[in-house]
C-alpha positions as CSV (number, residue, x, y, z in Angstrom):
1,X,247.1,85.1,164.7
2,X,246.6,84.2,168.5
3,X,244.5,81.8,169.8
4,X,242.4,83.5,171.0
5,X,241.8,85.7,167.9
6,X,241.4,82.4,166.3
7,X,238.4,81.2,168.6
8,X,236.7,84.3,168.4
9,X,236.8,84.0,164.7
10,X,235.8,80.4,164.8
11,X,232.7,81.6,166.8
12,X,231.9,83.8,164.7
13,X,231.7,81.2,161.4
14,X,230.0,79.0,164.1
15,X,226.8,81.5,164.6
16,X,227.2,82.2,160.6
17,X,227.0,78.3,160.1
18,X,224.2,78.1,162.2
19,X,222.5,80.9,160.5
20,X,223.1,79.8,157.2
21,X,221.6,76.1,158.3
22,X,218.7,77.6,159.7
23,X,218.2,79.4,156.1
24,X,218.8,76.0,154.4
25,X,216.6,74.5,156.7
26,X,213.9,77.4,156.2
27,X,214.5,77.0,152.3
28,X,214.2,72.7,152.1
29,X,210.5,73.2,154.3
30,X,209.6,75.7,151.2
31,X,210.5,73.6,148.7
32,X,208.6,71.0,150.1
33,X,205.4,73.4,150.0
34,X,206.4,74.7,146.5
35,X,206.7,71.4,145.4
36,X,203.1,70.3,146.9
37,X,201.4,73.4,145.8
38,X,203.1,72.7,142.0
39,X,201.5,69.1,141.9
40,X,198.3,70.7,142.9
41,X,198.1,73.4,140.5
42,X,199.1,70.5,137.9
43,X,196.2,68.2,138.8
44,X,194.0,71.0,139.1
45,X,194.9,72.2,135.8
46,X,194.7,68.6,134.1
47,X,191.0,68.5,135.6
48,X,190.6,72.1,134.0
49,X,191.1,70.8,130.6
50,X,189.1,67.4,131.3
51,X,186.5,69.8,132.6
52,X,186.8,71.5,129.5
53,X,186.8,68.6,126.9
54,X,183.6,67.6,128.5
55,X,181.8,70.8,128.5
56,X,182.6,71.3,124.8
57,X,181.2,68.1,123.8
58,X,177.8,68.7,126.0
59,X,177.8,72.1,124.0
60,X,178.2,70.1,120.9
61,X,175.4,68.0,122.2
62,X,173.0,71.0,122.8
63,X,174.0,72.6,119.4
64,X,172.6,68.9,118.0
65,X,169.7,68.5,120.0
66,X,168.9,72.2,119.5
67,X,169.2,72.5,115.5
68,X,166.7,69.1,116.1
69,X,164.4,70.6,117.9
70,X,164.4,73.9,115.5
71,X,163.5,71.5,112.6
72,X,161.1,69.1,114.2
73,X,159.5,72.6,115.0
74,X,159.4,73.8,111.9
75,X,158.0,70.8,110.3
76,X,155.4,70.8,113.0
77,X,154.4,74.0,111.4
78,X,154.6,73.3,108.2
79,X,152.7,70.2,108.4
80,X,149.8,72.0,110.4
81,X,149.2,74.5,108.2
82,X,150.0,72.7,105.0
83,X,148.2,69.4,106.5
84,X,145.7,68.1,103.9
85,X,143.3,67.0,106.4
86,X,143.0,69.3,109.0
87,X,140.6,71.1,106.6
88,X,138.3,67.9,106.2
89,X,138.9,67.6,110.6
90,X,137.8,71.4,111.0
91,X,134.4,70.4,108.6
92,X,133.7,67.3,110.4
93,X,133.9,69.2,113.6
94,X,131.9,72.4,112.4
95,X,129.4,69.5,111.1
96,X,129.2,68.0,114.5
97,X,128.6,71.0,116.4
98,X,126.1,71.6,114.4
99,X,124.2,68.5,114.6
100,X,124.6,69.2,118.3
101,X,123.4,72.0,118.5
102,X,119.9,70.9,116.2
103,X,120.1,68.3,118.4
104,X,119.7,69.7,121.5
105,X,117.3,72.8,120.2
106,X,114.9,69.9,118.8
107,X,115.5,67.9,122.2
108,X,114.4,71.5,124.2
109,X,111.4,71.7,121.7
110,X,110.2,69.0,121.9
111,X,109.9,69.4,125.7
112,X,108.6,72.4,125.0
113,X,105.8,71.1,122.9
114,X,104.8,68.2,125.2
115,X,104.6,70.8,127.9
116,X,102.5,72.7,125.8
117,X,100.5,70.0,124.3
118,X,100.1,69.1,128.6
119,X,98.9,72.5,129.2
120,X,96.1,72.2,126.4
121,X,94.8,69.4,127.6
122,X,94.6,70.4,131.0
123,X,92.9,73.6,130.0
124,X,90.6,71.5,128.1
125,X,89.5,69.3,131.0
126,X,88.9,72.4,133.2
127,X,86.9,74.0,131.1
128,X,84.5,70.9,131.1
């Protein structure tokens, strides 16, 4: 081989080096990014399953609360209609509204008859 068959070939490998570092070069800046982007999508996922844990214990909670809430219901009910006194608290009631009501017809007759009785005697002095 001649010399300068020799440099041409060194050239050669020289651009194919340079290539080939470029590549690497190329290849470390990606790997850099895949590594970042892989500690994200890690952290991201660890918050997914905290995320998670937590939302299956609040739907734990609401399950409680709610089966709660369907029995307090219930017995509200049940207490309501089987409730031994609310029929003595509706007769009490039905016993005041009707004393009310007496109350206030006697109250309006009795204006009535003093008006009357008012009348009478006015008639009465006129008529003397």
């Amino acid at each position: 081989m001649t010399d300068t068959e020799f440099k041409l070939i060194d050239q050669r490998f020289d651009t194919i080096e340079r290539l080939v570092n470029g590549i690497n070069t190329r290849l470390d800046t990606l790997n850099g990014k895949v590594y970042t982007h892989e500690n994200q999508i890690n952290e991201a996922l660890g918050e997914r399953k905290a995320n998670r844990e937590a939302q299956a214990k609040v739907s734990d909670k609401v399950d409680e609360l709610e089966t709660r809430v369907n029995l307090v219901e219930k017995e509200g009910v049940l207490h309501y209609t089987n409730c031994p006194i609310s029929p003595k608290l509706r007769n009490i009631e039905d016993k005041l509204l009707s004393q009310q009501s007496v109350r206030k017809y006697m109250a309006g007759l009795f204006a009535t008859g003093i008006a009357l009785g008012g009348l009478i005697v006015a008639i009465i002095k006129l008529w003397q």
